[in-house]
TORTORNU-703349 format. One line per 3 residues: number of its first residue (from 1); for each residue x, y, z of N, C-alpha, C, O. Coordinates in steps of 0.2 Angstrom, whole numbers, plus 5000, padded with zeros to 4 digits. Layout:
N
NUM) X Y Z X Y Z X Y Z X Y Z | ...
This chain:
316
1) 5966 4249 4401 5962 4254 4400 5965 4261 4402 5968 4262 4407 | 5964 4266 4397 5969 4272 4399 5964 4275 4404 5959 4273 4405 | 5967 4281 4410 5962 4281 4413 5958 4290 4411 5960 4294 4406
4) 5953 4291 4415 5950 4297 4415 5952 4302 4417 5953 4301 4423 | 5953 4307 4415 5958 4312 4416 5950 4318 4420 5946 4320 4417 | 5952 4318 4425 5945 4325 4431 5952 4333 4428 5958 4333 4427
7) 5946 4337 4429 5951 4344 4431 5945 4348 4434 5940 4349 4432 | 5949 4350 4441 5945 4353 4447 5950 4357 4448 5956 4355 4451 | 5948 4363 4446 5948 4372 4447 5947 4376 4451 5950 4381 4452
10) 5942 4373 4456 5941 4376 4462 5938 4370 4466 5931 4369 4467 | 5942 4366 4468 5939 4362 4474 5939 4364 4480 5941 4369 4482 | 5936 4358 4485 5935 4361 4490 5935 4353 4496 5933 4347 4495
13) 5938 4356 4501 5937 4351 4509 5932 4351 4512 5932 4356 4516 | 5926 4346 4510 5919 4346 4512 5918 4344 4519 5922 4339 4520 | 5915 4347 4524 5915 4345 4529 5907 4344 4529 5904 4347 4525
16) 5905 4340 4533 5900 4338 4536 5898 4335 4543 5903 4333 4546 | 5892 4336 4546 5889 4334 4553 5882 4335 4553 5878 4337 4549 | 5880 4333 4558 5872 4336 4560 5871 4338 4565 5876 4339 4569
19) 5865 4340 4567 5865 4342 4574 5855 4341 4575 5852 4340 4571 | 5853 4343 4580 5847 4344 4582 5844 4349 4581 5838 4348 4584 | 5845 4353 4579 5839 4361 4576 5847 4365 4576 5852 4365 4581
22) 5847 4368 4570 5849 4374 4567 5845 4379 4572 5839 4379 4573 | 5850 4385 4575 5845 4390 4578 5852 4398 4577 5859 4397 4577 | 5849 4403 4577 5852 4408 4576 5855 4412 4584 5851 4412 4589
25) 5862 4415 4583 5865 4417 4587 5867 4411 4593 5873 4409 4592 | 5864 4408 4597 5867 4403 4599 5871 4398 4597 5870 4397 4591 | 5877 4395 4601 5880 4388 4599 5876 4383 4596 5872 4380 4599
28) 5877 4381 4589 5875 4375 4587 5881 4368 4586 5885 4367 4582 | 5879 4365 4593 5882 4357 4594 5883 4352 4588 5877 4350 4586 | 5887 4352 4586 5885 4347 4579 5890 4339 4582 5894 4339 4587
31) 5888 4335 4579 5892 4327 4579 5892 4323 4572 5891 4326 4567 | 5893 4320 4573 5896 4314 4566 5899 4320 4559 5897 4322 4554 | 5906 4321 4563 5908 4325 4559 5914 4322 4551 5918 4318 4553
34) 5913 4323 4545 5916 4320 4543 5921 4325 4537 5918 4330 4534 | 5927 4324 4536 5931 4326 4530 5932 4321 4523 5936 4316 4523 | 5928 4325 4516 5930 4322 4514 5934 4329 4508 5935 4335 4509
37) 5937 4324 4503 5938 4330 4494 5933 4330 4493 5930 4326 4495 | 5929 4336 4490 5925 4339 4487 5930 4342 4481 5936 4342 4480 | 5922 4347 4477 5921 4351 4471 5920 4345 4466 5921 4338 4467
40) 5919 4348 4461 5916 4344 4454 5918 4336 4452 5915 4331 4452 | 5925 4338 4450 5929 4334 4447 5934 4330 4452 5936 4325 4450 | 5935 4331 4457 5935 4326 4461 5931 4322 4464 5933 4317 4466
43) 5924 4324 4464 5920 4319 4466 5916 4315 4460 5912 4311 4462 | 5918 4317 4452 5919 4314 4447 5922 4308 4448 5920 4302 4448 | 5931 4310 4450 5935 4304 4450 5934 4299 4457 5935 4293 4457
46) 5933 4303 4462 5931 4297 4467 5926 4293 4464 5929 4288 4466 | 5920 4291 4460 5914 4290 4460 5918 4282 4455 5918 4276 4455 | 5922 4288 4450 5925 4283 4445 5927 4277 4447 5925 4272 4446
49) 5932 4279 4451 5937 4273 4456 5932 4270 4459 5931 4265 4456 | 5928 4270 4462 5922 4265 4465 5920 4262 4460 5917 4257 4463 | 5920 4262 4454 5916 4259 4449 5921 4255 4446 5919 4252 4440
52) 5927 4255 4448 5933 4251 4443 5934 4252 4438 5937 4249 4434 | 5932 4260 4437 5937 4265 4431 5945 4268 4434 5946 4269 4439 | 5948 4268 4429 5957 4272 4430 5954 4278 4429 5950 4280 4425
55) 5958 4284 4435 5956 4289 4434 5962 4294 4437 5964 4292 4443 | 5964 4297 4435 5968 4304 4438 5965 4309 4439 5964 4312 4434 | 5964 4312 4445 5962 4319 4446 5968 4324 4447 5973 4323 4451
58) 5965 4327 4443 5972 4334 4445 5967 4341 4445 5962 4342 4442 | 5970 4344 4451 5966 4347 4455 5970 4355 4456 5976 4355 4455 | 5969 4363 4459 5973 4365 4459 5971 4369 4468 5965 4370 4470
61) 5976 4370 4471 5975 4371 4479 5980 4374 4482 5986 4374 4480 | 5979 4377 4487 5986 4380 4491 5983 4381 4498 5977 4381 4499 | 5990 4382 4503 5987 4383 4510 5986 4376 4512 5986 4370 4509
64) 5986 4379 4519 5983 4370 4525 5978 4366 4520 5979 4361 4517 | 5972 4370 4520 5967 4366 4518 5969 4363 4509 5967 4358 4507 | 5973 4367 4506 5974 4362 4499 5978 4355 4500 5977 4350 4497
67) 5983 4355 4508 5987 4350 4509 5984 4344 4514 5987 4339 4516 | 5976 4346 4514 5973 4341 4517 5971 4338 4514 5972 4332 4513 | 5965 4343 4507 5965 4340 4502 5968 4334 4500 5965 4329 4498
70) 5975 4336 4499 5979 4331 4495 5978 4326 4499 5973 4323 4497 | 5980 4324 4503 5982 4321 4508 5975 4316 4509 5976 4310 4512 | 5966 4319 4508 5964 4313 4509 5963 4311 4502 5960 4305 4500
73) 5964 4314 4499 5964 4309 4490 5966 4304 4492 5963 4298 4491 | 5975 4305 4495 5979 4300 4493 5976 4293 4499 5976 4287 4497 | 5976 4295 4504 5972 4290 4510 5967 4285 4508 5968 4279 4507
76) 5961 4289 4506 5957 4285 4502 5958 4279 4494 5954 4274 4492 | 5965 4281 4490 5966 4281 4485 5966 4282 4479 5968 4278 4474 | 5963 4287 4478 5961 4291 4472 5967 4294 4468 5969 4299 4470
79) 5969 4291 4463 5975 4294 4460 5976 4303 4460 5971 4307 4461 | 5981 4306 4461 5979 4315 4461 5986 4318 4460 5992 4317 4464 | 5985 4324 4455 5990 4326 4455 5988 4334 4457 5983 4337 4455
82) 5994 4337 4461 5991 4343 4463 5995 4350 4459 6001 4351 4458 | 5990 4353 4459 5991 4360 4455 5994 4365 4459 5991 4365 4464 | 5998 4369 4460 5999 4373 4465 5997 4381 4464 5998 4384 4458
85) 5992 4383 4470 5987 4390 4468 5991 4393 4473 5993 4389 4477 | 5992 4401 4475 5994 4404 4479 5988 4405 4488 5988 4407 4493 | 5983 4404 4482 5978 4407 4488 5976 4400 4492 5980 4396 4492
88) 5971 4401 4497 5969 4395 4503 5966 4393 4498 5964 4396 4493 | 5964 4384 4499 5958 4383 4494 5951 4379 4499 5952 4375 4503 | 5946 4381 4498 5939 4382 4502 5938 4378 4505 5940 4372 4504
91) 5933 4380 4511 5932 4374 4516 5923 4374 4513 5921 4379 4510 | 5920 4369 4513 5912 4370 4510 5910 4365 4519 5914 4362 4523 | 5905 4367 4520 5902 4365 4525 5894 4364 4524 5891 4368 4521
94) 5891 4357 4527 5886 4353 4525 5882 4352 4534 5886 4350 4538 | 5875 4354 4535 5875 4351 4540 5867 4350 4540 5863 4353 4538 | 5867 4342 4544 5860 4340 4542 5855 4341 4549 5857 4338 4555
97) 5851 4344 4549 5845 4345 4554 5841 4340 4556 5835 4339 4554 | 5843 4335 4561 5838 4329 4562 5831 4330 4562 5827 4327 4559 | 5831 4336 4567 5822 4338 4571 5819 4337 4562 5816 4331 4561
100) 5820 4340 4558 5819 4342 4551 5819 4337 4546 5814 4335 4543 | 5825 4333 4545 5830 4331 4538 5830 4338 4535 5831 4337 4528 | 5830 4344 4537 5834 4350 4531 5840 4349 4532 5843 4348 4537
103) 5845 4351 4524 5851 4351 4524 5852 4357 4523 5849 4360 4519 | 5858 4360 4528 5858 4366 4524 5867 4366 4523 5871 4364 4527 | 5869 4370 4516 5874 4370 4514 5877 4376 4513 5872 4381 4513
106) 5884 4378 4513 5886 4384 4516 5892 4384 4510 5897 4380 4512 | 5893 4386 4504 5898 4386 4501 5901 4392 4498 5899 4394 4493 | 5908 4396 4502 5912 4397 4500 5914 4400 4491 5913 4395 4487
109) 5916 4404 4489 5916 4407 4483 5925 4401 4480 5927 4398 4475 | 5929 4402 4487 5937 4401 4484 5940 4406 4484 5938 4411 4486 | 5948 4405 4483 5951 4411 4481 5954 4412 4476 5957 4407 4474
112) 5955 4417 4473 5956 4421 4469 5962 4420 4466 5967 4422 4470 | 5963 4416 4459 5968 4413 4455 5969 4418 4450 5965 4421 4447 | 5978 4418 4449 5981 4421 4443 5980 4419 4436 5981 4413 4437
115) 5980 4420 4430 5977 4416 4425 5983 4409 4424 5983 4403 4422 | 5990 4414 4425 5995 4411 4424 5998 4404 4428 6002 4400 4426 | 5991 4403 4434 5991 4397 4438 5988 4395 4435 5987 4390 4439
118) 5983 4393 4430 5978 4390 4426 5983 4385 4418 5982 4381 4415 | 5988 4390 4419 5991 4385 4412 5991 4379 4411 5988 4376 4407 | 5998 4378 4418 5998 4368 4421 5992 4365 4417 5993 4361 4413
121) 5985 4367 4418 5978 4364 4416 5978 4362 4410 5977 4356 4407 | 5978 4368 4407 5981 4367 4399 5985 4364 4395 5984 4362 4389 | 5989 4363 4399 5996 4358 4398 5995 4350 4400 5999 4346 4397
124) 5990 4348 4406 5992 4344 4406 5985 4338 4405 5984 4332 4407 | 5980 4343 4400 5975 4339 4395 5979 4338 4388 5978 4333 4384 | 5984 4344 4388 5988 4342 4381 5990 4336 4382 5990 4332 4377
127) 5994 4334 4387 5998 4330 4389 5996 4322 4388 6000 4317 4386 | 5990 4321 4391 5985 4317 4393 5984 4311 4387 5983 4311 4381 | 5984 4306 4390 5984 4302 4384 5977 4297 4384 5977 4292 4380
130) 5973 4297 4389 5967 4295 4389 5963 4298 4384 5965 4303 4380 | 5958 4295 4384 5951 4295 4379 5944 4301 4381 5940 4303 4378 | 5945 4302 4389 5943 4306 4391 5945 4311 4396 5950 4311 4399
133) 5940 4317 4396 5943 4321 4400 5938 4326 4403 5935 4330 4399 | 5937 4326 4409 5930 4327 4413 5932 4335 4418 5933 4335 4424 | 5931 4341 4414 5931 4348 4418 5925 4347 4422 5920 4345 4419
136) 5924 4348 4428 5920 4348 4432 5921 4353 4439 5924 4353 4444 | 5915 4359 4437 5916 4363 4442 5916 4370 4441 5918 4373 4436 | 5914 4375 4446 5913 4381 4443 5921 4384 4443 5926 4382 4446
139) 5921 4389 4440 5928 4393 4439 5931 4397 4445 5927 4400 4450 | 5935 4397 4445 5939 4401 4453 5938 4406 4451 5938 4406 4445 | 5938 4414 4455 5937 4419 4455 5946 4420 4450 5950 4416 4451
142) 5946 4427 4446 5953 4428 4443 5952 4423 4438 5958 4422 4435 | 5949 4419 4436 5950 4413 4431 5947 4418 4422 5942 4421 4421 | 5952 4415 4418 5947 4418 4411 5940 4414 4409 5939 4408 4409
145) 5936 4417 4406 5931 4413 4404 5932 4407 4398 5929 4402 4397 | 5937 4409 4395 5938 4403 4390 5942 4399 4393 5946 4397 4388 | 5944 4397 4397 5951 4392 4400 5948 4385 4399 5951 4380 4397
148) 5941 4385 4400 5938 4377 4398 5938 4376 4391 5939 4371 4389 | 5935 4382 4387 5936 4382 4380 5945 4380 4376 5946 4378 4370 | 5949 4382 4379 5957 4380 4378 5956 4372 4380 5957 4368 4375
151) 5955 4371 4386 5954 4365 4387 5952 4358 4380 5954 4353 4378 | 5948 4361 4380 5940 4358 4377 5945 4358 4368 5944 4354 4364 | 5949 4363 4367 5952 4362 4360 5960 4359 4361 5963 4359 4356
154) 5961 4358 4366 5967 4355 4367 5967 4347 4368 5972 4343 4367 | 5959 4345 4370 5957 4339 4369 5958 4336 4364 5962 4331 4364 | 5955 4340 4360 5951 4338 4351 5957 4338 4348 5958 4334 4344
157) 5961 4342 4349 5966 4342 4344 5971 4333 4346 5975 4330 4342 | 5969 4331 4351 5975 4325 4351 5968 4319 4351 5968 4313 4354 | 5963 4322 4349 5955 4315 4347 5952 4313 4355 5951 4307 4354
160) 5950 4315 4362 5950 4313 4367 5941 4318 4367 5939 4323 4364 | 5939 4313 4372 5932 4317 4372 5931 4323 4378 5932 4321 4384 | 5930 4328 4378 5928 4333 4381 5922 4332 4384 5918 4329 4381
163) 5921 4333 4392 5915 4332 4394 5915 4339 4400 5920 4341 4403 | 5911 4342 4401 5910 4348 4403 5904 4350 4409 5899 4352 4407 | 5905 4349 4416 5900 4352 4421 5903 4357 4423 5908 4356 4427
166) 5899 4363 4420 5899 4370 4425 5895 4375 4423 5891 4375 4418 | 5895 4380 4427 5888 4386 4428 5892 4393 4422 5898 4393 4420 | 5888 4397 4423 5890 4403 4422 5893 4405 4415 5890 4403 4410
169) 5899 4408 4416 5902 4410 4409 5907 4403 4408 5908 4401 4402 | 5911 4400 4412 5915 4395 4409 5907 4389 4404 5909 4386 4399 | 5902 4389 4406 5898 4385 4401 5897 4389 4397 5900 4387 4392
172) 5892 4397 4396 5891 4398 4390 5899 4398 4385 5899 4396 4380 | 5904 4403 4388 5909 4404 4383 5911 4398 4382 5914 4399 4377 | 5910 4389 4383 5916 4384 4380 5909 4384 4375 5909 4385 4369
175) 5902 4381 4377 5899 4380 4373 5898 4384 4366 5896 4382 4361 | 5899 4391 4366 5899 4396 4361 5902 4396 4357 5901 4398 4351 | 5909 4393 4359 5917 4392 4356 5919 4386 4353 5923 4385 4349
178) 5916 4379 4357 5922 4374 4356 5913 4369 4356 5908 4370 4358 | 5916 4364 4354 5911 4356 4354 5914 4352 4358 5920 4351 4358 | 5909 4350 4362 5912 4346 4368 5909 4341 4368 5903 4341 4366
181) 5912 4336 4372 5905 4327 4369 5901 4327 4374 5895 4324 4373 | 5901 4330 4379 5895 4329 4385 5894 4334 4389 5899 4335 4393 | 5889 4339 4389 5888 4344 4394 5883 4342 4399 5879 4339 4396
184) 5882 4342 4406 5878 4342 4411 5877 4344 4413 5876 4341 4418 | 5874 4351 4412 5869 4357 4416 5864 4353 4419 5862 4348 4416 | 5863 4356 4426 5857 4356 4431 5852 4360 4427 5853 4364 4423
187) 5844 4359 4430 5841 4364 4425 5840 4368 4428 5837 4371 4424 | 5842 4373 4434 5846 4379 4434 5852 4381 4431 5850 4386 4429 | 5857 4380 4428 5861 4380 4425 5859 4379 4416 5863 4381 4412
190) 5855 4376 4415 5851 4377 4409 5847 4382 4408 5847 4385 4403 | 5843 4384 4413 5838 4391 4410 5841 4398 4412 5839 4403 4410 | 5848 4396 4417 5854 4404 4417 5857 4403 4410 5859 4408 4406
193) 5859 4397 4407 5862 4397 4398 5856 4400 4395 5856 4405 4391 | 5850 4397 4394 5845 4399 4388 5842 4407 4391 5842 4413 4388 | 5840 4407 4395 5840 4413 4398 5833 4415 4399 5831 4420 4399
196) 5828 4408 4400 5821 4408 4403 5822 4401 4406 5826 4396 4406 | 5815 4402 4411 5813 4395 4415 5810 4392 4408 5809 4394 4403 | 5811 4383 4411 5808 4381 4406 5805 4375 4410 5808 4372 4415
199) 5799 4374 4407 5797 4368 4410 5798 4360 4408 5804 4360 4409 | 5798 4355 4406 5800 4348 4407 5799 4348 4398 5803 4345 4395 | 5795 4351 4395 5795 4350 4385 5801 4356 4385 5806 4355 4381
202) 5801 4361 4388 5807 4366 4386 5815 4364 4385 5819 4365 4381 | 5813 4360 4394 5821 4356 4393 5823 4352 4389 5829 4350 4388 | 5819 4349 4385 5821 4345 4380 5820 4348 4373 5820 4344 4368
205) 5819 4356 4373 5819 4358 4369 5827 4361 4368 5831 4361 4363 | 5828 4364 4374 5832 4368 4375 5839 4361 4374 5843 4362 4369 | 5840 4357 4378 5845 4350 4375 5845 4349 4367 5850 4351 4364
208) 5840 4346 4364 5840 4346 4358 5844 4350 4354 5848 4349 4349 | 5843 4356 4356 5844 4362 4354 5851 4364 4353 5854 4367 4349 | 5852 4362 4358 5862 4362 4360 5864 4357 4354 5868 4358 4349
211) 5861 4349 4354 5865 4348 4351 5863 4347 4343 5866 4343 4340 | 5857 4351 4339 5859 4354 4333 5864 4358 4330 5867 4358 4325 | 5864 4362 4335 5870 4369 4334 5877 4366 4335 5882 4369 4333
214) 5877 4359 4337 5884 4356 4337 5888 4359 4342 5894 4358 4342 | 5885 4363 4349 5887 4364 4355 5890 4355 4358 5896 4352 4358 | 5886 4353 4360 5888 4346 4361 5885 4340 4358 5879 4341 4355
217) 5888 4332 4358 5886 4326 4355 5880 4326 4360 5875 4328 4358 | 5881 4324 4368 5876 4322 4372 5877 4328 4376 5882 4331 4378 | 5870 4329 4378 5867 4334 4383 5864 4330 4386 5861 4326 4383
220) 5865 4330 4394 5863 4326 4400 5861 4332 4403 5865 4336 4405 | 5854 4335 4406 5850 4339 4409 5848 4335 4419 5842 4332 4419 | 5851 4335 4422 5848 4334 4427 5844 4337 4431 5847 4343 4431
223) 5839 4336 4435 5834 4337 4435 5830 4335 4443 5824 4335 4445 | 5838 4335 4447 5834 4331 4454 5831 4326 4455 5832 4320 4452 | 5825 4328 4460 5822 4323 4462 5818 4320 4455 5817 4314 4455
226) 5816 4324 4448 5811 4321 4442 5816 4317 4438 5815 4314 4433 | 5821 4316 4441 5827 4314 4436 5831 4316 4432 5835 4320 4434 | 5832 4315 4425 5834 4317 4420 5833 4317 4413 5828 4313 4411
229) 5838 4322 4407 5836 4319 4402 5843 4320 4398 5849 4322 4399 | 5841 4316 4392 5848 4316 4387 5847 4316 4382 5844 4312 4379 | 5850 4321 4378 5849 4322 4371 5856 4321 4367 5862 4323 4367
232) 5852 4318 4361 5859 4318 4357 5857 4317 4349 5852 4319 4348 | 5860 4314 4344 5857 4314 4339 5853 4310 4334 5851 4310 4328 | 5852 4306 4339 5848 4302 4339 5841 4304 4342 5836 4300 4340
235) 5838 4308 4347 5834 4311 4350 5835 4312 4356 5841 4312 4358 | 5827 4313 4360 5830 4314 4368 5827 4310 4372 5822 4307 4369 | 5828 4307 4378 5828 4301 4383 5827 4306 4390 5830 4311 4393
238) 5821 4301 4391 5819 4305 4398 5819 4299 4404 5817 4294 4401 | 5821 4298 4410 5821 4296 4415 5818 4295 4421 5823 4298 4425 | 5813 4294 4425 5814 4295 4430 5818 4295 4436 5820 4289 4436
241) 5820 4299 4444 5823 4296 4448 5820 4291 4450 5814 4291 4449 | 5825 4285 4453 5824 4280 4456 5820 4283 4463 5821 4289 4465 | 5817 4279 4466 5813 4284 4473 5819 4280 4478 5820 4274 4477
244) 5823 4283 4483 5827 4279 4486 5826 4284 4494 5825 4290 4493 | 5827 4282 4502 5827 4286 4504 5833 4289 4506 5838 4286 4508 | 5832 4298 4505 5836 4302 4505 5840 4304 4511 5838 4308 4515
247) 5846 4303 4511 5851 4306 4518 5853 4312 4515 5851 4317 4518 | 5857 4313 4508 5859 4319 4507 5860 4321 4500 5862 4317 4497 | 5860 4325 4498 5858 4328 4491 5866 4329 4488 5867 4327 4482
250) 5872 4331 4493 5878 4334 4490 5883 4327 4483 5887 4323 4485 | 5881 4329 4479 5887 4327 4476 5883 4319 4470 5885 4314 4467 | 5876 4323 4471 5872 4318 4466 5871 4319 4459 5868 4314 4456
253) 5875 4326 4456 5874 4326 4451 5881 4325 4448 5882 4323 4442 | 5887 4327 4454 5894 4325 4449 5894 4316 4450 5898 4313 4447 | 5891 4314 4453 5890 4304 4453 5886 4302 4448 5886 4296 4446
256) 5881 4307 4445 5876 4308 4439 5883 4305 4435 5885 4299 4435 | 5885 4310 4433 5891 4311 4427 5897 4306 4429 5900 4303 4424 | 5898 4304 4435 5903 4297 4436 5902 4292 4432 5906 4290 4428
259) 5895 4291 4432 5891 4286 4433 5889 4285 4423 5888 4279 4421 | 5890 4289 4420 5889 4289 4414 5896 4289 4409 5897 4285 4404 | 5900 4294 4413 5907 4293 4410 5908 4285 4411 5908 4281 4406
262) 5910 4283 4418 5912 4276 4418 5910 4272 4414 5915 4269 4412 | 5903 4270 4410 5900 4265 4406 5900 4268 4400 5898 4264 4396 | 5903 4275 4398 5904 4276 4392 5913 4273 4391 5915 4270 4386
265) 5915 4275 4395 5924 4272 4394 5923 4265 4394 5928 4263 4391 | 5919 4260 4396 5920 4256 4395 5916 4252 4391 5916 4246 4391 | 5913 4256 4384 5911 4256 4380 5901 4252 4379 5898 4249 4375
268) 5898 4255 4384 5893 4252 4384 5889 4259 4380 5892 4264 4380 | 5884 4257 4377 5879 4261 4375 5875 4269 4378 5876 4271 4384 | 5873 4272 4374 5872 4278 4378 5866 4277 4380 5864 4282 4383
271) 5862 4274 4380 5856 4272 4386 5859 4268 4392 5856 4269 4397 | 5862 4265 4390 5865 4261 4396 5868 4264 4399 5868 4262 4405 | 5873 4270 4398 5875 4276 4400 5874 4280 4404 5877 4284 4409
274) 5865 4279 4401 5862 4285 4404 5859 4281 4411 5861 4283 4417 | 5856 4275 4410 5854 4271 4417 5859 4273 4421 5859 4279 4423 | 5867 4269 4423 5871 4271 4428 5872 4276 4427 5878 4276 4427
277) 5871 4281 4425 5869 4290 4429 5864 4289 4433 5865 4291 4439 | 5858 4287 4432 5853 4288 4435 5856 4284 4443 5856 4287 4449 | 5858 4277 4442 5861 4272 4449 5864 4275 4453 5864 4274 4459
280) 5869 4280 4450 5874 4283 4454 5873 4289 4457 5877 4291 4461 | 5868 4293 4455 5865 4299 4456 5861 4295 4464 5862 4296 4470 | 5857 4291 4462 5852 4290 4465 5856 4286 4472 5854 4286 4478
283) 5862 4283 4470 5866 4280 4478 5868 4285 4481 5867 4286 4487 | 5871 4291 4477 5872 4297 4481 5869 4300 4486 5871 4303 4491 | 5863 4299 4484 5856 4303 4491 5855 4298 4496 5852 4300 4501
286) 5858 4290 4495 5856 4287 4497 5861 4288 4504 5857 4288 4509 | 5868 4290 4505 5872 4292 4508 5873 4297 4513 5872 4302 4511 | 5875 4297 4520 5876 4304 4524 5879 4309 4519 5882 4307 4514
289) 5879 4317 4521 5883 4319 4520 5886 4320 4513 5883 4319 4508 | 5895 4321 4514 5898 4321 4508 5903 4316 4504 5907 4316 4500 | 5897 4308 4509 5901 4303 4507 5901 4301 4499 5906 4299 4497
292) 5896 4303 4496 5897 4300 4489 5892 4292 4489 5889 4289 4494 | 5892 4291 4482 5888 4284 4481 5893 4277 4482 5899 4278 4481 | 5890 4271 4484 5895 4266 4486 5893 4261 4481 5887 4259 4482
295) 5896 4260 4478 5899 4254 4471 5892 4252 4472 5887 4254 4469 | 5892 4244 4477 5887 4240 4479 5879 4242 4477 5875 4238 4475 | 5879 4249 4479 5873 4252 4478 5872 4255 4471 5866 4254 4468
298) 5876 4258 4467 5873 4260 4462 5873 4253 4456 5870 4253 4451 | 5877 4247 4458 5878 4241 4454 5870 4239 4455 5866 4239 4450 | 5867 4237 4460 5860 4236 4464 5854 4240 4461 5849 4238 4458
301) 5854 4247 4462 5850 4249 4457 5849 4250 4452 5844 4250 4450 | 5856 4250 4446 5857 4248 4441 5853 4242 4436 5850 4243 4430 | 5853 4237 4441 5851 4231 4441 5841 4231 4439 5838 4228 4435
304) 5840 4234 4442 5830 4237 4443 5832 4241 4439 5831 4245 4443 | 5833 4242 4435 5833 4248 4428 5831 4244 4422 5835 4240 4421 | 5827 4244 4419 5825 4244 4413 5823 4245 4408 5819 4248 4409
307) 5824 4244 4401 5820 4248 4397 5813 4253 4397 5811 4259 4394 | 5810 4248 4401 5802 4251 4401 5805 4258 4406 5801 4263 4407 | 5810 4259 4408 5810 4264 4413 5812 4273 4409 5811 4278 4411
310) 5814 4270 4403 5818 4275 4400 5812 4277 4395 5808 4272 4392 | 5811 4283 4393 5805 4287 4388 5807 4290 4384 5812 4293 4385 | 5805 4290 4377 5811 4294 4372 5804 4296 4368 5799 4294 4366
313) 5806 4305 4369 5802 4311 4370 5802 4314 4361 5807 4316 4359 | 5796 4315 4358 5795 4320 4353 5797 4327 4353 5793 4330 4357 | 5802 4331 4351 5804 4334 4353 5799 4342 4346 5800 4343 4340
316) 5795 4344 4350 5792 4349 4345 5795 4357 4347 5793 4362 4344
């Protein structure tokens, strides 16, 4: 199996802990502190590798914190190739409120990348000889808005499928420009693309709608705690979340997209596809912190998923 090619643009060394109440101006004592990788596409390829997918993350970082980065890829095992940026690359910080269970997250913008440092990226989806290729993540400051669009055509030209999670101008510009097999907007990041709120018929209007235009094959709309939807050309598929209890929210939407990529590389149906997103998303919350979903668990939920679970919505 060739593996999954991640590309992470602006990642980040996620920290996490908790504490007893959050309070302002005073010292807040935190414990259970933990470091993992973070940003998009690295928590793409960890999720992959739990799942017993091949996967390469190539990621781009400088400074101490980019060489920790490296450093716990390699510890935990996650294949990784690193990019070199001149700037530091971001600390994200996570901390959960016991008194509460509020989480509150604190994320860092990155630093400010030369376009000329973004090549490598482009060079080395050309290069790539896998079947997939997973951009995940918002764009670093100094980055062009088409670099995922070059991507996204550097794919296609050697036959590999483009899959796409990000906000802002690298979505609207790759979507405007290039076809891509799989886009995953949150539905904030779908009503900042269409450019109204939308409620639960909207999003399926607004999905559908991408993929008439030939923006992408499938549009996956995640949707938190209501779950999700999936649109493709066959129609659109709505899901519930699994109800599981909740430790932490961070990184349940890039284990959404693990969890879908994985059973489409291994050739399973795009319903089936769609289930392990839902499994994986849903072990994700089930987790402290920035650990991520654990195999065990999304294979177990997977398992209670069933057809009666999935709805396939008329789209007016």
């Amino acid at each position: 199996m060739k593996p999954i090619l991640t590309i992470s643009l602006n990642p980040a060394v996620d920290l996490s802990s908790e504490t007893e109440k959050v309070q302002h101006t005073r010292k807040v004592r935190t414990f259970d502190e933990r470091y993992d990788p973070g940003g998009g596409g690295i928590n793409v390829a960890r999720v992959v590798r739990r799942l017993g997918g091949e996967v390469e993350a190539v990621f781009g970082a400088g400074g101490e914190l980019g060489a920790m980065l490296e450093r716990l890829l390699i510890e935990e095992g996650t294949p990784c190739r690193r990019l070199p940026f001149c700037g530091q690359t971001r600390l994200g910080y996570t901390v959960r409120e016991r008194s509460t269970g509020l989480e509150y997250r604190f994320v860092p913008k990155g630093p400010t990348v030369r376009p000329d440092e973004l090549e490598p990226f482009v060079e080395a989806v050309a290069n790539h000889d896998g079947d997939y290729v997973v951009a995940s993540g918002s764009l670093p400051q100094g980055a062009p808005p088409d670099i995922y669009t070059r991507m996204a055509d550097a794919a296609a030209r050697r036959g590999a499928r483009f899959v796409l999670d990000s906000s802002g101008e690298g979505l609207s510009e790759t979507l405007a420009r290039s076809r891509v097999f799989v886009v995953k907007p949150s539905l904030g990041e779908l009503e900042a693309l269409i450019g109204e709120k939308l409620d639960e018929a909207g999003v399926c209007r607004a999905a559908a709608g991408l993929v008439e235009r030939g923006a992408a094959d499938l549009v996956a709309v995640t949707l938190g705690i209501e779950g999700a939807v999936l649109a493709s050309a066959e129609g659109v598929m709505r899901m519930r979340a699994i109800h599981v209890i909740t430790r932490s929210a961070v990184g349940a939407g890039d284990s959404f997209l693990a969890g879908m990529i994985w059973a489409l590389s291994q050739n399973r149906s795009t319903e089936d596809a769609f289930r392990f997103g839902i499994a994986a998303g849903a072990g994700a919350v089930m987790t402290p912190g920035t650990e991520l979903c654990r195999p065990e668990d999304v294979f177990d939920l997977y398992e209670h998923l069933s057809s009666n679970d999935l709805e396939h919505i008329a789209v007016r």
